[in-house]
N, CA, C and O atoms as CSV, one atom per row, in Angstrom:
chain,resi,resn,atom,element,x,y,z
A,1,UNK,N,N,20.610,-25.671,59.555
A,1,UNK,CA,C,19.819,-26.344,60.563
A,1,UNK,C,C,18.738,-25.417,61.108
A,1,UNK,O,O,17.584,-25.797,61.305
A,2,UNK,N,N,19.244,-23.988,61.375
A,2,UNK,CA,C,18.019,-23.394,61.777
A,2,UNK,C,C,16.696,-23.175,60.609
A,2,UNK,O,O,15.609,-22.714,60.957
A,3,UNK,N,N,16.972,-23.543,59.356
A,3,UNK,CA,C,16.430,-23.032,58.574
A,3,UNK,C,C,14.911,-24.362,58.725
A,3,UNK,O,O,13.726,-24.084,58.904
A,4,UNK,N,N,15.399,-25.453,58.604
A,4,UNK,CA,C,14.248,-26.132,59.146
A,4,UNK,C,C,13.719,-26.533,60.702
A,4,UNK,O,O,12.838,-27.382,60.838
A,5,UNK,N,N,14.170,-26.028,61.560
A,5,UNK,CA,C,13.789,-25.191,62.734
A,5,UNK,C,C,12.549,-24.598,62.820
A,5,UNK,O,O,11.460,-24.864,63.328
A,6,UNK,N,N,13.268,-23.315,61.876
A,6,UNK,CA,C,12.028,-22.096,61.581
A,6,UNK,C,C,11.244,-22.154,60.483
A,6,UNK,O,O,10.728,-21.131,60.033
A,7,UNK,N,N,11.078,-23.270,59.968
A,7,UNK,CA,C,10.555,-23.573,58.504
A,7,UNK,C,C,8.837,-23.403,58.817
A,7,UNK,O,O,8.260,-23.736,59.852
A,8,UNK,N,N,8.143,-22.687,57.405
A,8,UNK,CA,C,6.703,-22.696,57.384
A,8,UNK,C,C,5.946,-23.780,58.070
A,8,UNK,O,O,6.261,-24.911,57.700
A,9,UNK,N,N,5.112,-23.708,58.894
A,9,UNK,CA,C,4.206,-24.690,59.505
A,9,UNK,C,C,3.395,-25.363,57.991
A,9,UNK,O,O,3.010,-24.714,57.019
A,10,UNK,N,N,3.319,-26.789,58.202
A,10,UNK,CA,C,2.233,-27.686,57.789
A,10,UNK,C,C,1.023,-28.080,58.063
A,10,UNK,O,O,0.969,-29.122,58.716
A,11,UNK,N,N,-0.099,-27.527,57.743
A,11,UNK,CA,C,-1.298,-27.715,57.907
A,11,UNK,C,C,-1.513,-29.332,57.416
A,11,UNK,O,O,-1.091,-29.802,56.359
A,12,UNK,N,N,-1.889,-29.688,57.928
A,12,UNK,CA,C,-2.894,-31.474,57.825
A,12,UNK,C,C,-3.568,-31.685,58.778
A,12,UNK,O,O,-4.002,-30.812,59.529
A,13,UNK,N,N,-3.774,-33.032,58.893
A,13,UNK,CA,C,-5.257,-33.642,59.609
A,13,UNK,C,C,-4.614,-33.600,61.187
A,13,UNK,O,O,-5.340,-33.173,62.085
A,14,UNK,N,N,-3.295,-34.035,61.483
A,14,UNK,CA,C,-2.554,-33.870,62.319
A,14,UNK,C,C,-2.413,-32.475,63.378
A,14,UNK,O,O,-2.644,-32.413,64.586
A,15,UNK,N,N,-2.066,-31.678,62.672
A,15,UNK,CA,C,-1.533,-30.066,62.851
A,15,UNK,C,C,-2.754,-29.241,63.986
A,15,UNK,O,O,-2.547,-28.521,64.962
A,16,UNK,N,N,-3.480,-29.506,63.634
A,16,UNK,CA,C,-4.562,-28.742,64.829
A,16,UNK,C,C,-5.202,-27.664,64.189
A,16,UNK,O,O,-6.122,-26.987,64.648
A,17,UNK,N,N,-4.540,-27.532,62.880
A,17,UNK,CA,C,-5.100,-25.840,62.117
A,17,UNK,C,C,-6.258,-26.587,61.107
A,17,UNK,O,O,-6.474,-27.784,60.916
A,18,UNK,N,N,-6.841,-25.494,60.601
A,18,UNK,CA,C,-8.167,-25.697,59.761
A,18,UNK,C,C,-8.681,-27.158,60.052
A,18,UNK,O,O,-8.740,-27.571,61.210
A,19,UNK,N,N,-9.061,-27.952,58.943
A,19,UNK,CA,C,-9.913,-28.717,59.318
A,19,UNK,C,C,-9.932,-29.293,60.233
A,19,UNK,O,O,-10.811,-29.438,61.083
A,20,UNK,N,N,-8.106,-30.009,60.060
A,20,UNK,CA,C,-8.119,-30.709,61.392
A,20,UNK,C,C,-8.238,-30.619,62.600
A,20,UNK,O,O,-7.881,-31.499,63.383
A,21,UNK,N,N,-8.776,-29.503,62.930
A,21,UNK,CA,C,-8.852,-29.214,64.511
A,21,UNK,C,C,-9.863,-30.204,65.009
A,21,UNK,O,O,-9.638,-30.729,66.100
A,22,UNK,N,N,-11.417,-30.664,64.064
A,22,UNK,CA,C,-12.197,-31.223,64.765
A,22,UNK,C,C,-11.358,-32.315,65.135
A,22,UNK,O,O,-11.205,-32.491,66.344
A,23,UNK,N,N,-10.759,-33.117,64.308
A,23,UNK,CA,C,-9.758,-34.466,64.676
A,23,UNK,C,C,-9.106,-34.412,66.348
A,23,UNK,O,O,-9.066,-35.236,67.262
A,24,UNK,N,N,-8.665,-33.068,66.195
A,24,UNK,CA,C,-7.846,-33.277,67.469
A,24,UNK,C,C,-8.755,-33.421,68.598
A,24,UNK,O,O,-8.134,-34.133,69.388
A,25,UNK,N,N,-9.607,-33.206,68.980
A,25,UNK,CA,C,-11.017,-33.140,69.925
A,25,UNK,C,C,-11.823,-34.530,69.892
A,25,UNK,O,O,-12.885,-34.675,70.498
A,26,UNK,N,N,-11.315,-35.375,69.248
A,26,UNK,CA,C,-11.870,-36.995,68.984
A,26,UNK,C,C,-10.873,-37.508,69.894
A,26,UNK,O,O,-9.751,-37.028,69.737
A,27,UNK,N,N,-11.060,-38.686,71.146
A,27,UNK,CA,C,-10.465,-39.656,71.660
A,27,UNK,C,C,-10.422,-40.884,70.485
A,27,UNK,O,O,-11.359,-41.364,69.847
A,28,UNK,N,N,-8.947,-41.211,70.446
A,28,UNK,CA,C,-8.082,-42.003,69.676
A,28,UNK,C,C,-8.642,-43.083,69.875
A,28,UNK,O,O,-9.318,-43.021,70.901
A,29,UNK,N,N,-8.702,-44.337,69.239
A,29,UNK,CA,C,-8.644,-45.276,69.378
A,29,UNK,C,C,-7.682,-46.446,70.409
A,29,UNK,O,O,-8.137,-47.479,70.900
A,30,UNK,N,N,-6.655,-46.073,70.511
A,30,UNK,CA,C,-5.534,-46.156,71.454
A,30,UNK,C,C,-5.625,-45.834,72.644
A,30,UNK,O,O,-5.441,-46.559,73.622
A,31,UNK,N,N,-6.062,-44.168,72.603
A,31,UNK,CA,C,-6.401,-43.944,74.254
A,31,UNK,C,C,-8.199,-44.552,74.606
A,31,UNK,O,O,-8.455,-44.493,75.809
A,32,UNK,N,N,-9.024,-44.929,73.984
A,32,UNK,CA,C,-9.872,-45.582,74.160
A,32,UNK,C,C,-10.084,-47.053,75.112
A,32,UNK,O,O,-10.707,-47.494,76.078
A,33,UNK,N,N,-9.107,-47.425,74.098
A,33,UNK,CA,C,-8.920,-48.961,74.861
A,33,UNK,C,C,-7.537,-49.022,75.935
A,33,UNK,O,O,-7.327,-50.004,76.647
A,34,UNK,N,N,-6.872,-48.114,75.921
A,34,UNK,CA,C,-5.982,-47.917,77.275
A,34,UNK,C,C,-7.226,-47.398,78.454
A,34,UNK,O,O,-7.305,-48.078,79.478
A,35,UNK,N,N,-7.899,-46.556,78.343
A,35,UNK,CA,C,-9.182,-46.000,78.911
A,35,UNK,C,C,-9.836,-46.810,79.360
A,35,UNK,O,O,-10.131,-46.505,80.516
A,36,UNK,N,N,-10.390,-48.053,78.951
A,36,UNK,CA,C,-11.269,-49.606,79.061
A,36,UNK,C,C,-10.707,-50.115,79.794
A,36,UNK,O,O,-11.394,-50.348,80.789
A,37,UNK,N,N,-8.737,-50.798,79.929
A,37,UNK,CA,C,-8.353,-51.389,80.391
A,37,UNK,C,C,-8.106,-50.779,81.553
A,37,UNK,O,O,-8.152,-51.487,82.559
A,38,UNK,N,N,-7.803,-49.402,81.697
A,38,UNK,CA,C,-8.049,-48.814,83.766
A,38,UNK,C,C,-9.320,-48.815,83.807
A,38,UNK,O,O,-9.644,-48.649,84.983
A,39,UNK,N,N,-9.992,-48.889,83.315
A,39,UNK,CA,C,-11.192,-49.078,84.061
A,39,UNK,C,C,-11.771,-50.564,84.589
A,39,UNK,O,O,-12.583,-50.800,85.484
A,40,UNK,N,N,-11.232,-51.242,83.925
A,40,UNK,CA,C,-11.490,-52.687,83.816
A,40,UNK,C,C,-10.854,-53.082,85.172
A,40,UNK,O,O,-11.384,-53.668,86.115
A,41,UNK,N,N,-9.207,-52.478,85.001
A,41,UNK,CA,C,-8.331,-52.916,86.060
A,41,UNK,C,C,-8.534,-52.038,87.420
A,41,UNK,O,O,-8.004,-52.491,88.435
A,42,UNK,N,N,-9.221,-50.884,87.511
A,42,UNK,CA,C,-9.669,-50.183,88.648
A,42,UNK,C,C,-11.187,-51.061,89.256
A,42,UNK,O,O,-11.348,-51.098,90.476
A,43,UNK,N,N,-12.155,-51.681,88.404
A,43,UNK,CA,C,-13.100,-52.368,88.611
A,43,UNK,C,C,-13.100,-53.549,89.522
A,43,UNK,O,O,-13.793,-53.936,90.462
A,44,UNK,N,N,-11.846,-54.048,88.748
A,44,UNK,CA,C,-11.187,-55.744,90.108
A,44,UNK,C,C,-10.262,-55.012,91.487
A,44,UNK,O,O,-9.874,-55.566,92.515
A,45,UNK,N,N,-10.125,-53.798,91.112
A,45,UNK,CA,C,-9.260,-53.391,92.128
A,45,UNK,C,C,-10.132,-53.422,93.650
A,45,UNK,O,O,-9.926,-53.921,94.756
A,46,UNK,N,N,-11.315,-52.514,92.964
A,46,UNK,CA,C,-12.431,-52.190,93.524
A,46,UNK,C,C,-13.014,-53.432,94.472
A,46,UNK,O,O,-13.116,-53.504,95.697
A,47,UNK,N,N,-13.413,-54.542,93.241
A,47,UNK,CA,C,-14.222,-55.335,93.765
A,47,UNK,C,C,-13.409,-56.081,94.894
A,47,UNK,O,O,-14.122,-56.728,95.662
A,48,UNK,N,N,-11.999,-56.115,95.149
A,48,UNK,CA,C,-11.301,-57.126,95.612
A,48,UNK,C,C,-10.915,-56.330,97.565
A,48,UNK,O,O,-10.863,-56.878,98.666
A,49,UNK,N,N,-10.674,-54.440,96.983
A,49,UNK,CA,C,-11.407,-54.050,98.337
A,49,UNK,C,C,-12.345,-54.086,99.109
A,49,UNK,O,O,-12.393,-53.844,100.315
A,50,UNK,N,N,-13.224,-54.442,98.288
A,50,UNK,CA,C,-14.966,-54.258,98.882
A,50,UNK,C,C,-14.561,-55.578,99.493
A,50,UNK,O,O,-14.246,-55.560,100.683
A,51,UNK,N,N,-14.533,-56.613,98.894
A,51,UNK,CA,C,-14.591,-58.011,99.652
A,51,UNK,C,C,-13.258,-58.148,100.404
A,51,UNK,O,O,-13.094,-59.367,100.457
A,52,UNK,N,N,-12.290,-57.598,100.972
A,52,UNK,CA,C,-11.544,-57.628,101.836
A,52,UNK,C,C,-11.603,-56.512,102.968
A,52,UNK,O,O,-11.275,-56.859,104.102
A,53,UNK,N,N,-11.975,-55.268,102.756
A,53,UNK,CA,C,-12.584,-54.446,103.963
A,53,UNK,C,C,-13.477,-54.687,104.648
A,53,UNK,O,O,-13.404,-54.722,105.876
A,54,UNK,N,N,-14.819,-54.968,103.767
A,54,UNK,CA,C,-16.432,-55.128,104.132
A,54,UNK,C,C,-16.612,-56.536,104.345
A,54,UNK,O,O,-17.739,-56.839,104.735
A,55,UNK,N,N,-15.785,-57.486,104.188
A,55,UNK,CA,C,-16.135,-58.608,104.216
A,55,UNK,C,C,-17.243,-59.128,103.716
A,55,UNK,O,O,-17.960,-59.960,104.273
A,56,UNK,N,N,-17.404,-58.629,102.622
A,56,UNK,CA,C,-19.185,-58.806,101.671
A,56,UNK,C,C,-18.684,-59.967,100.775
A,56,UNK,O,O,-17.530,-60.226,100.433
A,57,UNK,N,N,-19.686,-60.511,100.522
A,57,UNK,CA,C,-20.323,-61.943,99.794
A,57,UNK,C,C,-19.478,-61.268,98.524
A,57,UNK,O,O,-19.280,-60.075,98.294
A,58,UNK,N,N,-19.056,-62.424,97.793
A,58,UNK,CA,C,-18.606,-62.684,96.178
A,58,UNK,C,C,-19.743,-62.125,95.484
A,58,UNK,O,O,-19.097,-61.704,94.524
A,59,UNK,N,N,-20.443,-61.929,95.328
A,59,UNK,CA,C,-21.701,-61.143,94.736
A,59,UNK,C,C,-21.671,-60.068,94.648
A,59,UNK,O,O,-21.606,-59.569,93.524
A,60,UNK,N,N,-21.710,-59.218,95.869
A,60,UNK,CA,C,-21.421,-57.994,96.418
A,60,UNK,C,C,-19.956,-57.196,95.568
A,60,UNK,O,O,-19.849,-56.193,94.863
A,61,UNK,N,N,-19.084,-58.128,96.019
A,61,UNK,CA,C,-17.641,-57.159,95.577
A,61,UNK,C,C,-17.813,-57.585,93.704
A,61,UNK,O,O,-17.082,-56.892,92.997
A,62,UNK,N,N,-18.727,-58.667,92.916
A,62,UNK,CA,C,-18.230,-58.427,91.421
A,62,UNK,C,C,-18.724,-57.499,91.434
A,62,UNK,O,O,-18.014,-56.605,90.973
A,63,UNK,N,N,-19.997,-57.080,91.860
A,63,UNK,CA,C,-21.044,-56.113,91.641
A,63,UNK,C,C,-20.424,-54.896,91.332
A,63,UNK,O,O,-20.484,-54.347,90.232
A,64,UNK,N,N,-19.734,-54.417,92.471
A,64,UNK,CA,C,-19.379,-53.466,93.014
A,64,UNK,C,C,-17.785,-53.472,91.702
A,64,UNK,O,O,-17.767,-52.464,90.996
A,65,UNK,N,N,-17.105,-54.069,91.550
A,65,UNK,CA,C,-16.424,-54.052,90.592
A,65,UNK,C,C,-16.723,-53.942,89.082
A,65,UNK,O,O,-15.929,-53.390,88.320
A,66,UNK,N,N,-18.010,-54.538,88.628
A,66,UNK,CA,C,-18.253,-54.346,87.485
A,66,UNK,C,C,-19.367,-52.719,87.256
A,66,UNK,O,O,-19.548,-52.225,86.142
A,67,UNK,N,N,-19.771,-52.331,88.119
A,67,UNK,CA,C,-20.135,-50.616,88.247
A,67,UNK,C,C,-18.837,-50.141,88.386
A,67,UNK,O,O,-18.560,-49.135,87.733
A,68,UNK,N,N,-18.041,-50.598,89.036
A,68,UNK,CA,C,-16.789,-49.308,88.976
A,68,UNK,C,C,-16.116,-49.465,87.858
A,68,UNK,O,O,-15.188,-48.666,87.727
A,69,UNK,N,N,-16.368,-50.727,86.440
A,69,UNK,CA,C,-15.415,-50.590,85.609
A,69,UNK,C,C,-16.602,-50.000,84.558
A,69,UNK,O,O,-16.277,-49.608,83.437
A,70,UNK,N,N,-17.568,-49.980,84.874
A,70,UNK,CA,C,-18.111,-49.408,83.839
A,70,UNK,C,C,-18.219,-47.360,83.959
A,70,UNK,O,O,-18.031,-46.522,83.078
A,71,UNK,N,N,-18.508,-47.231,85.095
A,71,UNK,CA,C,-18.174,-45.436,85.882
A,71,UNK,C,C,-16.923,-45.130,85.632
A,71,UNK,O,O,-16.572,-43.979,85.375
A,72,UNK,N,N,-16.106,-46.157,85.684
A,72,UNK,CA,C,-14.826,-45.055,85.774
A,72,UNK,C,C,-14.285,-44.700,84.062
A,72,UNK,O,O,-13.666,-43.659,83.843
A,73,UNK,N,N,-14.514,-45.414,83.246
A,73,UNK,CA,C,-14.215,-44.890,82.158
A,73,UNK,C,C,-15.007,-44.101,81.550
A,73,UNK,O,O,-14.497,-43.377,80.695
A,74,UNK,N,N,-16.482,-43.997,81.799
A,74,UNK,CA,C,-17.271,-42.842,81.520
A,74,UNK,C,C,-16.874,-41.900,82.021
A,74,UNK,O,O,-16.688,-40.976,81.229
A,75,UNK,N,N,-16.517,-41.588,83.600
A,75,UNK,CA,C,-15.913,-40.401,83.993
A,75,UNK,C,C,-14.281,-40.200,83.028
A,75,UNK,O,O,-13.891,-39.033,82.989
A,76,UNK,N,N,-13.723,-40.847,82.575
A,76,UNK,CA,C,-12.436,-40.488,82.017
A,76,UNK,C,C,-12.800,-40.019,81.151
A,76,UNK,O,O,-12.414,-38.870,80.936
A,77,UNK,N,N,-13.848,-40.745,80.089
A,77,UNK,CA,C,-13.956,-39.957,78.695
A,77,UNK,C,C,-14.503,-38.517,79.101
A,77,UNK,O,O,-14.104,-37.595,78.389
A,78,UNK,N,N,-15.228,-38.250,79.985
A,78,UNK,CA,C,-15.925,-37.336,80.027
A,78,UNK,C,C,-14.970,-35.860,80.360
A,78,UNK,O,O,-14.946,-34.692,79.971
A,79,UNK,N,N,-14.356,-36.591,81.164
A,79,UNK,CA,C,-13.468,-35.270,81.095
A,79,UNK,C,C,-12.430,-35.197,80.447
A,79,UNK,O,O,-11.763,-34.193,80.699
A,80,UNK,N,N,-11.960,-35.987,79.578
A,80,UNK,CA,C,-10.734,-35.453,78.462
A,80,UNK,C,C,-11.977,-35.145,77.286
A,80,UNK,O,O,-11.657,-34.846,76.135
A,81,UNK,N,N,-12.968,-35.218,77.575
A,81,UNK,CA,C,-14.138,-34.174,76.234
A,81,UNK,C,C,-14.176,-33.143,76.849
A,81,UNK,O,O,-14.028,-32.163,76.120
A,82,UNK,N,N,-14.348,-32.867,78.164
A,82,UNK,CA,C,-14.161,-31.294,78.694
A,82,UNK,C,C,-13.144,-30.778,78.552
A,82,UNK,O,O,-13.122,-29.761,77.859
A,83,UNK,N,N,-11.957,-31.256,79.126
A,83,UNK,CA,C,-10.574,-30.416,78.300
A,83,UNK,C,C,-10.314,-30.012,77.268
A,83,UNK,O,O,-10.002,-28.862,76.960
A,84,UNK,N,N,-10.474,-31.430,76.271
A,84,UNK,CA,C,-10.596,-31.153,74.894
A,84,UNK,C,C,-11.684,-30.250,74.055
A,84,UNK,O,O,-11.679,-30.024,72.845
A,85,UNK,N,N,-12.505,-29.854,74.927
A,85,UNK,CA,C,-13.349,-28.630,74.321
A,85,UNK,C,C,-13.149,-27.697,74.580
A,85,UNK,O,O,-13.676,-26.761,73.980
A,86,UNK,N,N,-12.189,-27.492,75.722
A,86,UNK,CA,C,-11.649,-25.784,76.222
A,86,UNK,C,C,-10.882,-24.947,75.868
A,86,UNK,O,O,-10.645,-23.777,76.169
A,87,UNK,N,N,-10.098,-26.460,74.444
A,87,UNK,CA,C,-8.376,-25.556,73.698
A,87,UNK,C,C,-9.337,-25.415,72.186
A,87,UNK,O,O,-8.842,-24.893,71.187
């Protein structure tokens, strides 16, 4: 059992070594659209405070919801590309 434990590492697209390292520094497809959907769902969150704090017009809070679903996943990608450029 220890022997495949301590067994030689496997290089592939996976592994993080040679080529594949650029791979690992790409946002997945998966975390992409998990990424879309908080943003989507932080966007109505948004809009549904604006129009219950501020008491602002239905106009006002989609507004304000559809900028926050479009900002907030730009700010997400943006910084798992900064992390992901620091390893």
């Amino acid at each position: 059992m220890t022997a495949m434990q301590n067994g030689p590492e496997v290089s592939g697209p996976d592994s993080g070594s040679g080529s594949g390292s650029n791979e690992a520094k790409k946002i997945r497809k998966f975390e992409a659209v998990i990424i879309i959907l908080v943003g989507i769902i932080g966007g109505g969150f948004a809009g549904v405070v604006r129009r219950t704090m501020d008491h602002a017009s239905y106009y006002e809070a989609i507004s304000t919801g559809v900028v926050a679903a479009i900002v907030l996943p730009g700010f997400i990608f943006g910084v798992m590309r900064y992390i992901r450029g620091q390893s």
